[in-house]
Backbone as CSV, one residue per row, in Angstrom:
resi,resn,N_x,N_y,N_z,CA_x,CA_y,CA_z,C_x,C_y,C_z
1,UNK,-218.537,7.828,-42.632,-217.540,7.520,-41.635,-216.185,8.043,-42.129
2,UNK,-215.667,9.235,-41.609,-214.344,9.633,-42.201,-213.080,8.743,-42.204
3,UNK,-213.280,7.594,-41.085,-211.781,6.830,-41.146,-212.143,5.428,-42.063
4,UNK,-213.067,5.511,-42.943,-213.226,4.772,-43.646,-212.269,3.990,-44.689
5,UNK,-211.678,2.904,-44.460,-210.233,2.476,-45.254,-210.411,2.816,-47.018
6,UNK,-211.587,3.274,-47.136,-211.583,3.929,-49.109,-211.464,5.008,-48.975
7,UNK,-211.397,5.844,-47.924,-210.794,7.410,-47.996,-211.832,8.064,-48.916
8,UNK,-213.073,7.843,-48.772,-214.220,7.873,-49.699,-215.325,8.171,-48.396
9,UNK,-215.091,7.625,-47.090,-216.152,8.323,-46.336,-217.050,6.962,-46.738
10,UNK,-216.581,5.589,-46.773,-217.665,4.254,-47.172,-218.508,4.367,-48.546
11,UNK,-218.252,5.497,-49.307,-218.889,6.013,-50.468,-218.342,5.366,-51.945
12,UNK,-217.101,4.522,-51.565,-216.048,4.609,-52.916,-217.030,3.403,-53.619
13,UNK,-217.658,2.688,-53.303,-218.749,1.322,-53.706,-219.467,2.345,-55.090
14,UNK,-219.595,3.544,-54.966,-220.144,4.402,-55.685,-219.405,4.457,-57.146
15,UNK,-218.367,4.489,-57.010,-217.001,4.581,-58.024,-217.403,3.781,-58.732
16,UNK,-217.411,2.423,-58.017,-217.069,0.984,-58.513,-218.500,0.732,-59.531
17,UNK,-219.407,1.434,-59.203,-220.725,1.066,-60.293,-220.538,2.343,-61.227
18,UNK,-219.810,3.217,-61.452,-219.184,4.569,-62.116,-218.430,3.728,-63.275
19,UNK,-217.910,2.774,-62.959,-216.922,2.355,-64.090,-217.241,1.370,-65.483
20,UNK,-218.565,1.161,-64.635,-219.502,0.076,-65.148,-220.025,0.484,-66.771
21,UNK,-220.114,2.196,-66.779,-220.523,3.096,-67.821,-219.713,3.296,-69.115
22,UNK,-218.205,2.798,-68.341,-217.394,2.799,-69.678,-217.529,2.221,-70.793
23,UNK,-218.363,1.144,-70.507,-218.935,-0.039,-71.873,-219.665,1.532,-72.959
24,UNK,-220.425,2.202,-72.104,-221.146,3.006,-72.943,-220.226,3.981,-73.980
25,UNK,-219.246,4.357,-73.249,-218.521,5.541,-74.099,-217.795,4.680,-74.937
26,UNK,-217.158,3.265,-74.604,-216.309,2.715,-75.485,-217.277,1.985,-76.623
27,UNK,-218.827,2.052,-76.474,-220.084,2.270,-77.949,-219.821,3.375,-78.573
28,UNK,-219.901,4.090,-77.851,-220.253,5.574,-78.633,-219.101,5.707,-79.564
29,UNK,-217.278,5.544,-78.968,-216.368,5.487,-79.406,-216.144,4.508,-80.437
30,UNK,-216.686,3.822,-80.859,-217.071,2.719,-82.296,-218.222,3.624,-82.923
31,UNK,-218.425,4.231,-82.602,-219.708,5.114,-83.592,-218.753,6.164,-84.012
32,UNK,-218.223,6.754,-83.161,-217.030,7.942,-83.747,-215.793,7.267,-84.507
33,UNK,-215.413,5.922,-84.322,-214.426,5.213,-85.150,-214.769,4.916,-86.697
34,UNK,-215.852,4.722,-86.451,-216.688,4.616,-87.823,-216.823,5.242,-88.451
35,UNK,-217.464,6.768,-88.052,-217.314,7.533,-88.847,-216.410,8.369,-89.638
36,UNK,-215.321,7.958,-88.278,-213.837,8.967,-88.810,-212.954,8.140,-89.732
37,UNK,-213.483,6.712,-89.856,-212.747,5.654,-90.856,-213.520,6.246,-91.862
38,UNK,-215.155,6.297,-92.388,-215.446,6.501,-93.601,-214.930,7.947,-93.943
39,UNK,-214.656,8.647,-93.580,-214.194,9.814,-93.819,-212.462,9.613,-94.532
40,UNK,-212.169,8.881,-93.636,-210.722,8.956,-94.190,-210.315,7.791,-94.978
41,UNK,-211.360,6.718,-95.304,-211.384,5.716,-96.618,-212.217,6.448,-97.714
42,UNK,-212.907,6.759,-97.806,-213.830,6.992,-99.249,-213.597,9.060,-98.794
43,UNK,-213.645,10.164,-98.241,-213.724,10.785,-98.502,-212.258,11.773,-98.412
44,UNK,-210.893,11.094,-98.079,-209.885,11.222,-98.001,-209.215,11.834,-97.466
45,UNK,-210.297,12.058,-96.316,-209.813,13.245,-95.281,-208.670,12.559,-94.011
46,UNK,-207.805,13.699,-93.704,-206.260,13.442,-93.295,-207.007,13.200,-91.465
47,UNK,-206.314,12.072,-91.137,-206.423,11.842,-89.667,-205.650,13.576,-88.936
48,UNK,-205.357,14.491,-89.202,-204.974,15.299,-88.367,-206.093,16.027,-88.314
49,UNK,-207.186,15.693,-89.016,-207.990,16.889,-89.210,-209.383,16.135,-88.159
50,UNK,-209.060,15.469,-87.838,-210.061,14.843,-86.504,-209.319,14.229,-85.307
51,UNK,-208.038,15.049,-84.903,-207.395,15.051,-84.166,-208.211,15.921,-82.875
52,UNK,-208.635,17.014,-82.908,-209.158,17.415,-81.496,-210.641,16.910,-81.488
53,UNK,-211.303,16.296,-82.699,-212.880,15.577,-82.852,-212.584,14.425,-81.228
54,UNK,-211.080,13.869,-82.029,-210.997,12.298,-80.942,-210.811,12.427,-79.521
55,UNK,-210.196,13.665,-79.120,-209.392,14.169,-78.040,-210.873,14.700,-77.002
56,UNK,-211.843,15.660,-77.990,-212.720,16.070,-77.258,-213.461,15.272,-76.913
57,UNK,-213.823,14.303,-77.707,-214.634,13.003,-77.456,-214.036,11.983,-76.109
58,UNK,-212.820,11.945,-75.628,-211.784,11.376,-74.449,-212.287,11.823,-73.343
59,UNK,-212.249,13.587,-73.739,-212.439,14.540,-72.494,-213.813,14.573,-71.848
60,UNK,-214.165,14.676,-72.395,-215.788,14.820,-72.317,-216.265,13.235,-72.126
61,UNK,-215.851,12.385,-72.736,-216.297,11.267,-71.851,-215.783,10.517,-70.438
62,UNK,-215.063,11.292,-70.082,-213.961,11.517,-68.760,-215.079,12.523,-67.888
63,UNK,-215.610,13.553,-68.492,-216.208,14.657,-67.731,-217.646,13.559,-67.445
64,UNK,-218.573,13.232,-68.728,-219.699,12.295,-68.366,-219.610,11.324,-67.181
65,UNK,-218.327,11.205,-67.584,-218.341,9.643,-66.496,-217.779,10.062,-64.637
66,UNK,-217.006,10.871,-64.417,-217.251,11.093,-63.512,-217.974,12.922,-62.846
67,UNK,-218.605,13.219,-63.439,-219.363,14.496,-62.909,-220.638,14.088,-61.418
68,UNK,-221.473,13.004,-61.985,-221.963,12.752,-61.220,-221.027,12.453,-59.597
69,UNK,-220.271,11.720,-59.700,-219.338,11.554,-57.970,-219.125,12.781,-57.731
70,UNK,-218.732,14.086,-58.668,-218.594,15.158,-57.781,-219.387,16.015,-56.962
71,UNK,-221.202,15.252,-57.474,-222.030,15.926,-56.795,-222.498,15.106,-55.232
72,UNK,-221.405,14.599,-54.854,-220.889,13.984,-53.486,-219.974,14.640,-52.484
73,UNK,-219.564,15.692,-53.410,-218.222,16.518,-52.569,-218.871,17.453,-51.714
74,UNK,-220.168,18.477,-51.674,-220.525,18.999,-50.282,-220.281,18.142,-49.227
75,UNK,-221.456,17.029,-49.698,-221.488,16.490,-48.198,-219.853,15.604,-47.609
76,UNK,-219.358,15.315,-48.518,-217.898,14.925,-48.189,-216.809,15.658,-47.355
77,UNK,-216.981,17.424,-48.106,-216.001,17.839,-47.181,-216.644,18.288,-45.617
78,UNK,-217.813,18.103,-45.705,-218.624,18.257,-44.611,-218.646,17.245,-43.647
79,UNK,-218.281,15.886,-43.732,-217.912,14.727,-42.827,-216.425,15.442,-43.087
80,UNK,-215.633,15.261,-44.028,-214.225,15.275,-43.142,-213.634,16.288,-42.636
81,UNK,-214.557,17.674,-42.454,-213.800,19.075,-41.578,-215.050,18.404,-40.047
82,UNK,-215.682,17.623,-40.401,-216.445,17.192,-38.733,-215.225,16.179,-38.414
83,UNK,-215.050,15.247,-39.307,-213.807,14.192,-38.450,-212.817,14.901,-37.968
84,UNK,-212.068,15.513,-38.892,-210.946,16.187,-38.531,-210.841,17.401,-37.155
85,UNK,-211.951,17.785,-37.082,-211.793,18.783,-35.609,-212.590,17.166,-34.534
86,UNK,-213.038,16.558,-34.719,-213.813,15.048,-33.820,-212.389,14.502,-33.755
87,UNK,-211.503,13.963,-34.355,-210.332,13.225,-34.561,-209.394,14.027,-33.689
88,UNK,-209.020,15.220,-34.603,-208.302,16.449,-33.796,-208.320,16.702,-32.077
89,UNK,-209.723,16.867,-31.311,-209.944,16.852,-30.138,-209.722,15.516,-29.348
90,UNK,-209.548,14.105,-29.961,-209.792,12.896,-29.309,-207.955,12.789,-29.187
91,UNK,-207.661,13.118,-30.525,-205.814,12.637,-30.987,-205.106,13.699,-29.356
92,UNK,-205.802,15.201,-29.543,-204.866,15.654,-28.670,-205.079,15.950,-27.048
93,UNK,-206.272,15.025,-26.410,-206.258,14.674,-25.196,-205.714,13.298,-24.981
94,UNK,-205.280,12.459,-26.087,-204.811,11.388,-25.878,-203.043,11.586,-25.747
95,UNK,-203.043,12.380,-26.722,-201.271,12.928,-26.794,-201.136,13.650,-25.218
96,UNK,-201.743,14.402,-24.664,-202.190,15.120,-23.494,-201.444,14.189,-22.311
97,UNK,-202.405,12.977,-22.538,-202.409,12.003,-21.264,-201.078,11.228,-21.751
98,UNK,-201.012,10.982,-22.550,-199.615,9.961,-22.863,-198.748,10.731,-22.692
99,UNK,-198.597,11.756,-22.734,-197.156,13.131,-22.371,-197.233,13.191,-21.077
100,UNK,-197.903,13.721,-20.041,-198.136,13.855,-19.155,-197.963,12.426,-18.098
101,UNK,-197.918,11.112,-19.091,-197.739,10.047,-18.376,-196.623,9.536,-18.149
102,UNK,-195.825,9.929,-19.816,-194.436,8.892,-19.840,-193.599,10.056,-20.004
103,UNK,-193.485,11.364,-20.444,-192.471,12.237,-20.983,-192.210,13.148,-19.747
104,UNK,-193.216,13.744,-19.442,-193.203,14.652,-17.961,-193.801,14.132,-16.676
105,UNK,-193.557,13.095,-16.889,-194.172,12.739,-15.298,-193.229,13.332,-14.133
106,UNK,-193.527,13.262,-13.239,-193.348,13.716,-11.979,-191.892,12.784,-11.271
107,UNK,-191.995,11.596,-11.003,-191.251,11.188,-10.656,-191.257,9.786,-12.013
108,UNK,-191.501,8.597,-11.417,-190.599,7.307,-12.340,-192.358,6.789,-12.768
109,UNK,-191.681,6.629,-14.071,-193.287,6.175,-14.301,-193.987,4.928,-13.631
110,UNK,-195.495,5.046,-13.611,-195.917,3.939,-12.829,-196.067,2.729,-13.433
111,UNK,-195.898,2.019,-14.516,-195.367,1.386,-15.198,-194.225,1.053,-15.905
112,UNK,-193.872,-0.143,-16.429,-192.560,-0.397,-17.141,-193.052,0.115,-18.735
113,UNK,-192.474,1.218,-19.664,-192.591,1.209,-20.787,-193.167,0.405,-21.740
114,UNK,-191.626,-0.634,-21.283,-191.586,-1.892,-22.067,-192.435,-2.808,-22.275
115,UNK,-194.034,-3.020,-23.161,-195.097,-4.170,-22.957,-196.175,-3.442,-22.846
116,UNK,-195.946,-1.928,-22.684,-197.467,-1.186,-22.379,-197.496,-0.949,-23.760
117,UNK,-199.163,-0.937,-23.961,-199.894,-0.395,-25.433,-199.990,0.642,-24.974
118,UNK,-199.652,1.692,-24.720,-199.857,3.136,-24.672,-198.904,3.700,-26.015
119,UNK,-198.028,2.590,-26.967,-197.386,2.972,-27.790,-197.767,2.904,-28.734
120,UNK,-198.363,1.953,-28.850,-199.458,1.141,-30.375,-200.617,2.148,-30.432
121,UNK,-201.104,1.935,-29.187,-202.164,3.310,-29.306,-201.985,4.857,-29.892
122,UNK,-200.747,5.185,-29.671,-200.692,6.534,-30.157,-200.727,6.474,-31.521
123,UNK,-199.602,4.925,-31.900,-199.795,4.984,-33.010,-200.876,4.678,-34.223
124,UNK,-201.767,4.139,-33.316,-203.151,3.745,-33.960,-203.903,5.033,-34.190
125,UNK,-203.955,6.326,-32.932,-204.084,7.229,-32.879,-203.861,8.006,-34.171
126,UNK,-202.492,8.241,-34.340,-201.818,8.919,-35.196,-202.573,8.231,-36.966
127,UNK,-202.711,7.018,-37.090,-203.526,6.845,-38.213,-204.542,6.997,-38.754
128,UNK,-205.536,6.783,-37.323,-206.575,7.077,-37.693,-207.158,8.534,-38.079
129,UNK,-206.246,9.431,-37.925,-206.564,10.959,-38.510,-205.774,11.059,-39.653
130,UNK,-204.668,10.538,-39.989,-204.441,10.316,-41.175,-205.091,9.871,-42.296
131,UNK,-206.363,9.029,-41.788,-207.389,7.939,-42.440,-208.164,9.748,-42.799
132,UNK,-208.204,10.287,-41.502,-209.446,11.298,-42.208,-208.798,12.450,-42.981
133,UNK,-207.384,12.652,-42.627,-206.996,13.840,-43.287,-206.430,13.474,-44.790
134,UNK,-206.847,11.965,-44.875,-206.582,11.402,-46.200,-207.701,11.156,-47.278
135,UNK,-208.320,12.188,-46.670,-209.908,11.203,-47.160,-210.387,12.241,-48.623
136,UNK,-210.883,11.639,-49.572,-211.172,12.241,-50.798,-212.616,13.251,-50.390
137,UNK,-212.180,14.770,-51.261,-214.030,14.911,-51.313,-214.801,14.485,-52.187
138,UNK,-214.459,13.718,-53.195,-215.310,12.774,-53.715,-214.620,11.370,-54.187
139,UNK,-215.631,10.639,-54.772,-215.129,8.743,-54.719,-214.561,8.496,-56.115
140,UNK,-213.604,9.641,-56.732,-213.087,9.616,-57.752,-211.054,9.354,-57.563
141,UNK,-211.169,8.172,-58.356,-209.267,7.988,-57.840,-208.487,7.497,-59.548
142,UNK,-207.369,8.266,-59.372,-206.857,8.169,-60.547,-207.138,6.440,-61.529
143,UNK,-207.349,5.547,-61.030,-207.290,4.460,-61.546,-208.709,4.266,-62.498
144,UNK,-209.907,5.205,-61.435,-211.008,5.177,-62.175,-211.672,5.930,-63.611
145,UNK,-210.439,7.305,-63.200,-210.037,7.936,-64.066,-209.904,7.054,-65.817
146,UNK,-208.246,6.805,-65.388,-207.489,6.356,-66.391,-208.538,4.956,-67.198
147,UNK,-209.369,4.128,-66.089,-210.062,3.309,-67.021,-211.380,3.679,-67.798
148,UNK,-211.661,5.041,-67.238,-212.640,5.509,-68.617,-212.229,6.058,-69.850
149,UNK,-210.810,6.793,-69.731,-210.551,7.180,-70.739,-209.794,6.014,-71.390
150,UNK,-209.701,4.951,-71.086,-208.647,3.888,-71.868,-210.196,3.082,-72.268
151,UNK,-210.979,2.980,-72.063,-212.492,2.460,-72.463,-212.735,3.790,-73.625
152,UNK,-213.114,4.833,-73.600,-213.579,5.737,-74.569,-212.052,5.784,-75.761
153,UNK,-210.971,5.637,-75.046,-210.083,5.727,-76.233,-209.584,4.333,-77.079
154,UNK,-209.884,3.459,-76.758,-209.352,1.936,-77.132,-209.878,2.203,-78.582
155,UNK,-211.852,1.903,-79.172,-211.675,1.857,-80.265,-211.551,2.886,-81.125
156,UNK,-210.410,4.184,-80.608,-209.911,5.311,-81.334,-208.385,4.508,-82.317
157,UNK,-208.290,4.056,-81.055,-206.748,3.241,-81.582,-206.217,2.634,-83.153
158,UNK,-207.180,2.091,-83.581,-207.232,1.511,-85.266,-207.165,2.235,-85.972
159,UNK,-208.117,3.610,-85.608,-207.760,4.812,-86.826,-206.367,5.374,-86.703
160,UNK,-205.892,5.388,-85.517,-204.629,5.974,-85.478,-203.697,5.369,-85.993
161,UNK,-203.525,3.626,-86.319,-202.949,3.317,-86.849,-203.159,3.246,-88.635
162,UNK,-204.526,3.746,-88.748,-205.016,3.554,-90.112,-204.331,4.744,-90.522
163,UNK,-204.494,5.313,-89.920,-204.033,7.223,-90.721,-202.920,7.517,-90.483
164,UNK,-201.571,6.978,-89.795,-200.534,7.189,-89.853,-199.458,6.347,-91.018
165,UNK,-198.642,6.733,-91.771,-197.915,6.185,-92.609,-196.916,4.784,-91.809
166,UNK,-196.542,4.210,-92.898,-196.319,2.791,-92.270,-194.902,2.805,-91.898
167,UNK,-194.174,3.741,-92.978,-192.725,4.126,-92.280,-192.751,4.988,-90.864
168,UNK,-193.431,5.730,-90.935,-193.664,6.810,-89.399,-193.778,5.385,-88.287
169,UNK,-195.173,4.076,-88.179,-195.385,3.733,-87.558,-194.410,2.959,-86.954
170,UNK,-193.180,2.174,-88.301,-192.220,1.521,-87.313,-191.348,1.828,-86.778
171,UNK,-191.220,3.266,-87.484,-189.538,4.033,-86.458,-190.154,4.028,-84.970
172,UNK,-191.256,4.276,-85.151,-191.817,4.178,-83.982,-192.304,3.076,-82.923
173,UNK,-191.907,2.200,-83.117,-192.174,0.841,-83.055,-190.580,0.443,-82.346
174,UNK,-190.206,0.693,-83.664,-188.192,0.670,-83.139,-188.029,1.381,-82.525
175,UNK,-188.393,2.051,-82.054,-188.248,3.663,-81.078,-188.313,2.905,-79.330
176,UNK,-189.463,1.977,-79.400,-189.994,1.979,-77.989,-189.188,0.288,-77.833
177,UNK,-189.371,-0.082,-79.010,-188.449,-1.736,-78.350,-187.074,-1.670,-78.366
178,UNK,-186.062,-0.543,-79.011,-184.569,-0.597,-78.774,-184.909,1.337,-78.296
């Protein structure tokens, strides 16, 4: 349904069990914390040197987690170029008749303006193709985004504070509270 209020085409329910997976990467991400701690406790290796290890591990569990919703986007942009010319043809015989009723009529309109829904309507009109020309080609939205990578990056976080020096960490600290 393109005027679907998730702009997802009724699909975004899809998302919502998508996010469910983050438990998994934020495992895996304690398996990579682990290892990049024994590395840099007993074998003394410098946190810069598993700087793109942690980053690729973010990305790529960003790519795992939503690749599957993108194999939703044929049929997506395929409902919303059908809504949008379906919407398109309904919006502009309605604009048609409402012009032709109140803007160019002939003589005095056959109604009082004032109290007719012929106004609400247009404007209901006017949304509901907004609903479709708003509509995602797939059930991916920044929020779902940002909570996989804040799930795959959380237990990165400890090493970063493990491997940075303790003077670096509070200028930085003082940096963000004054």
């Amino acid at each position: 349904m393109p005027t679907h209020p998730d702009h997802a085409a009724g699909l975004n329910f899809l998302a919502m069990a998508e996010k469910h997976f983050g438990i998994l990467f934020c495992a895996l991400g304690c398996t990579l914390a682990g290892r990049v701690a024994n590395s840099m406790l007993f074998e003394r290796a410098p946190l810069s040197s598993f700087k793109s290890v942690m980053a690729g591990f973010v990305v790529m569990s960003l790519i795992v987690g939503l690749l599957p919703l993108t194999l939703l986007a044929p049929k997506l942009i395929k409902v919303r170029k059908a809504g949008l010319l379906a919407y398109g043809r309904l919006a502009n015989t309605y604009t048609e008749s409402f012009d032709g009723k109140w803007v160019h009529c002939a003589g005095p309109p056959p109604e009082p303006l004032l109290g007719t829904g012929d106004i609400q309507s247009l404007a209901d009109m006017g949304n509901s193709f907004a609903f479709v020309e708003g509509m995602r080609i797939a059930p991916i939205s920044r929020k779902l985004a940002l909570q996989i990578v804040g799930q795959a990056a959380i237990p990165l976080v400890p090493l970063i504070l493990l491997g940075t020096p303790a003077p670096q960490l509070i200028r930085a600290v003082m940096k963000m509270v004054f």
